[in-house]
DODOLO-287403 format. One record per residue (C-alpha): residue in one letter; x, y, z. Coordinates in steps of 0.5 Angstrom, whole numbers, padded with zeros to 4 digits, always signed. Each point is the difference from the previous one (the first is absolute). Example, Ala and Ser with C-alpha at 12.3 -4.5 7.8 and 13.67 -1.06 7.14 Angstrom:
2
A+0025-0009+0016
S+0002+0007-0002
//
This chain:
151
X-0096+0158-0133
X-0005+0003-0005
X+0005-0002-0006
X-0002-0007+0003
X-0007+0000+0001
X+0000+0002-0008
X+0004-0006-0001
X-0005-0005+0003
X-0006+0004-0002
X+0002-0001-0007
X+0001-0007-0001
X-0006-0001+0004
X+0003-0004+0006
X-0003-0001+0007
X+0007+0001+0004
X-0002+0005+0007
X+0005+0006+0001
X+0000+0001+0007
X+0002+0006+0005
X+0002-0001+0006
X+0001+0004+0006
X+0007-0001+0002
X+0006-0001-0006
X+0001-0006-0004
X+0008+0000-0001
X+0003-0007+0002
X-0004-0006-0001
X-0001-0001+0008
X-0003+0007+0001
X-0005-0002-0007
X-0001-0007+0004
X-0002+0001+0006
X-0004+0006-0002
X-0004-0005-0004
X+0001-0006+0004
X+0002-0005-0004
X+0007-0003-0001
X+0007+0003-0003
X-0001-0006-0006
X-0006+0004-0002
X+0003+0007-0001
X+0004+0001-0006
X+0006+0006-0001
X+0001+0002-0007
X+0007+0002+0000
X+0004+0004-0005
X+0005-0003-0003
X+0006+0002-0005
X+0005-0002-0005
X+0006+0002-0002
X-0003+0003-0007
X-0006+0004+0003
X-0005-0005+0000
X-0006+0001+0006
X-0003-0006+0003
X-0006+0000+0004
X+0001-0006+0004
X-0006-0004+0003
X+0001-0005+0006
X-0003-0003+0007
X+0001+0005+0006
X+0004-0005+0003
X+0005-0002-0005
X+0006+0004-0002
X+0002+0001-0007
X+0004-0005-0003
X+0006+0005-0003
X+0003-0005-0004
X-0006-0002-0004
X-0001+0007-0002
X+0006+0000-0003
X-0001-0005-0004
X-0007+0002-0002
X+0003+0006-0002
X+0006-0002-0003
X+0004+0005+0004
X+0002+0002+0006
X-0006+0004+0005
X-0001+0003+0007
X-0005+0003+0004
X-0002+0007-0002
X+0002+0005+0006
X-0007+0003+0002
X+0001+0007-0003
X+0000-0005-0007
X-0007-0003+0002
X-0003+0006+0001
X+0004+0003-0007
X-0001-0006-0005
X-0007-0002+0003
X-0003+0007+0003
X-0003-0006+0006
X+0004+0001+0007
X+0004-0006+0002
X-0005-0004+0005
X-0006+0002-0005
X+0002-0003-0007
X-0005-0003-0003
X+0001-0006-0006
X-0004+0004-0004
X-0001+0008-0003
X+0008+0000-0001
X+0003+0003-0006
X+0001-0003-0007
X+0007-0002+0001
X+0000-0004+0006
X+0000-0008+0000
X-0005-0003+0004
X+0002-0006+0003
X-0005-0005+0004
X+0004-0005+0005
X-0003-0007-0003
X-0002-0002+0008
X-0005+0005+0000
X-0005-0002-0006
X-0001-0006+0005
X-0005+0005+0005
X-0006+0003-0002
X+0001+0006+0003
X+0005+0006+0003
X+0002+0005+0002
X+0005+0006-0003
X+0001+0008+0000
X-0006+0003-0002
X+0004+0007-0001
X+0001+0003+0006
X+0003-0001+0006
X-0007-0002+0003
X-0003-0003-0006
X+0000-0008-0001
X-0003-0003-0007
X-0004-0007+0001
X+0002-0003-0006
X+0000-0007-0003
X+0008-0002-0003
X-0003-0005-0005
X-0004+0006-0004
X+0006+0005+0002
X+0003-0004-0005
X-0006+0000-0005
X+0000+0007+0000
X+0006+0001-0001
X+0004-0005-0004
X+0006+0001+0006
X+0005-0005+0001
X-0001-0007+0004
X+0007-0002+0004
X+0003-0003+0005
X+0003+0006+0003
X-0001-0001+0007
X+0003-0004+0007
//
């Protein structure tokens, strides 16, 4: 979580992390713990190709991954990471990915839906961490892909 922090603070952005009481693994947990809609809380998931790409893919809570669109984007076959690759290829847990403070090698993609929201809400980098952020300037501060990639 602290890698996190770093991250915001160096780019002098408002985004809020927050600590909840209980944990935050699956979007319904997050959302009923905030009191807002599954639609505003987003997963990013862990994906890879065939060729040892990593992404970390950015979609609504209440939507799934689109597997085909990935495999376009990445001009190759992908999967899901198991959990044992999240907390490998991330040092994150599954449930507390956060869309930021990921290593170099990985490709950020943000599903094209949520530039439409001012904000939401992801992993903050633990079980029981949320970060409020804004998807526009996830973007902006991280040059990540904008796709189609969820249904």
């Amino acid at each position: 979580m602290e890698k996190v922090e770093e991250w915001i603070k160096a780019r002098g952005l408002t985004w809020r992390l927050l600590i909840m009481q209980k944990p935050t693994r699956t979007v319904a947990e997050a959302a009923a713990l905030l009191g807002v809609s599954e639609s505003e809380i987003v997963k990013t998931l862990i994906v890879l190709d065939n060729a040892g790409g990593v992404y970390a893919v950015v979609i609504p809570g209440d939507k799934r991954l689109n597997i085909n669109s990935m495999k376009e984007l990445a001009g190759k076959p992908v999967r899901l990471a198991r959990a044992n690759e999240v907390v490998e290829l991330t040092g994150y847990p599954v449930g507390g990915v956060p869309p930021v403070a990921l290593p170099p090698n990985i490709v950020l993609v943000v599903d094209r839906i949520l530039l439409s929201r001012k904000k939401v809400y992801g992993g903050g980098g633990r079980e029981n961490a949320l970060l409020e952020f804004s998807p526009r300037e996830l973007v902006e501060a991280t040059g990540a892909v904008v796709a189609d990639v969820s249904e």
